[in-house]
Residue, then its C-alpha position, 0 to 999 in steps of 0.5 A: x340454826x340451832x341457836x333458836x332451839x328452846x334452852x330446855x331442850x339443850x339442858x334435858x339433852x346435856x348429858x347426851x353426848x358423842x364422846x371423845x372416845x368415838x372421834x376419828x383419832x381416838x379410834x386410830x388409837x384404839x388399833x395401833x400406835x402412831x406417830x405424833x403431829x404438832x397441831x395448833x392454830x393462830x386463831x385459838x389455843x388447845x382447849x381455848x374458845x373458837x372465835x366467834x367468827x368460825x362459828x354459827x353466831x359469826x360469820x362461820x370462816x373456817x379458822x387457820x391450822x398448822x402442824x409439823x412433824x410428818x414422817x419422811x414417808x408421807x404422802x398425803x395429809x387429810x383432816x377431819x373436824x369433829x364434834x365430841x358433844x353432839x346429842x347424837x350417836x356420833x360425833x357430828x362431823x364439821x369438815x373433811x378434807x383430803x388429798x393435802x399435799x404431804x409438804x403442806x403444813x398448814x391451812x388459812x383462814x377459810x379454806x374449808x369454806x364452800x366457797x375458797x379456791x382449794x387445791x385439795x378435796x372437801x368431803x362431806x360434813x355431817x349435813x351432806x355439805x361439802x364444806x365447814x359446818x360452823x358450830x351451832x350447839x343448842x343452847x343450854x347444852x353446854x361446852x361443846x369440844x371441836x376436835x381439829x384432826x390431821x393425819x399424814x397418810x402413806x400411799x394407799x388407796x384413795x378416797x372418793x370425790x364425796x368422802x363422808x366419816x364412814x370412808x374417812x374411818x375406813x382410810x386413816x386406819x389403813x394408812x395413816x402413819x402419824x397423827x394430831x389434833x387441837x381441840x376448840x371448845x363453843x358454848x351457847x350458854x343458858x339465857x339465865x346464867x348470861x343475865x345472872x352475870x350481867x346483873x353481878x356486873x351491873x352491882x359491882x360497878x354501883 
């Protein structure tokens, strides 16, 4: 969708950003210490590129996650995806899911998807969807950060079937008990710095 914005409005955008410091986990953060989860994924390494598959420019599938180390006390797990250089106010959410059981430890290929057979609750991402947002920043906005939240959470009280940010916020500051995230970056490079390198390759290969 984004990718047909024109690149001037990307680069006159490039310093609007959400920031990192208004993601979910840094919020968390900001009110108390928690323990830490170990987050990774088969599909991209902490601050590597998301494959083109899980974005807007690829098939948009979700990619796979893991993590470990949730306290005994755990009671449920619950995942938030963020955007941290959205040009908005806040982070552009990409996926929420809840009410992952305390033993999972991971999510496969395109389970956040619309249309996978989940045992857990998907909220609703930053366009009321219930389901993952594939990374469509405008081009010629540069690096775009995807941050990959998951939360061990003690019992408490629920969240609603259409959880959106503002309840996922309101619950993980009062019941989450450990924490984790993996970074994935996408980017939508200018049209002019593509064909620049393109050329550079063309003259190193004469």
């Amino acid at each position: 969708m984004l990718e047909k914005l024109p690149e001037e409005l990307g680069q006159a955008l490039i310093n609007q950003r959400a920031g990192m410091e208004q993601v979910v986990y840094n919020h968390l953060h900001a009110q108390r210490e928690v323990s830490r989860l170990t987050v990774s994924s088969p599909a991209f390494v902490f601050n590597g590129f998301l494959p083109k598959r899980c974005t807007a420019d690829g098939e948009g599938t979700s990619p796979p996650l893991s993590w470990s180390g949730c306290p005994a006390d755990t009671a449920s797990i619950a995942i938030i995806v963020e955007d941290a250089d959205s040009p908005t106010p806040h982070p552009l959410v990409h996926a929420i899911a809840v009410d992952l059981a305390a033993a999972a430890e991971s999510l496969p290929e395109g389970a956040l998807n619309a249309n996978s057979e989940v045992e857990f609750e998907i909220g609703s991402n930053s366009y009321f969807q219930r389901a993952w947002l594939p990374p469509d920043p405008p081009p010629g906005h540069g690096e775009h950060r995807y941050v990959f939240q998951v939360f061990a959470l003690r019992p408490g009280v629920g969240f609603s079937k259409t959880v959106g940010r503002s309840e996922f916020i309101q619950v993980i500051l009062s019941r989450a008990i450990a924490v984790g995230c993996l970074i994935g970056l996408f980017e939508r490079r200018p049209s002019k710095s593509i064909e620049a390198e393109e050329e550079g390759a063309l003259l190193g290969t004469a």
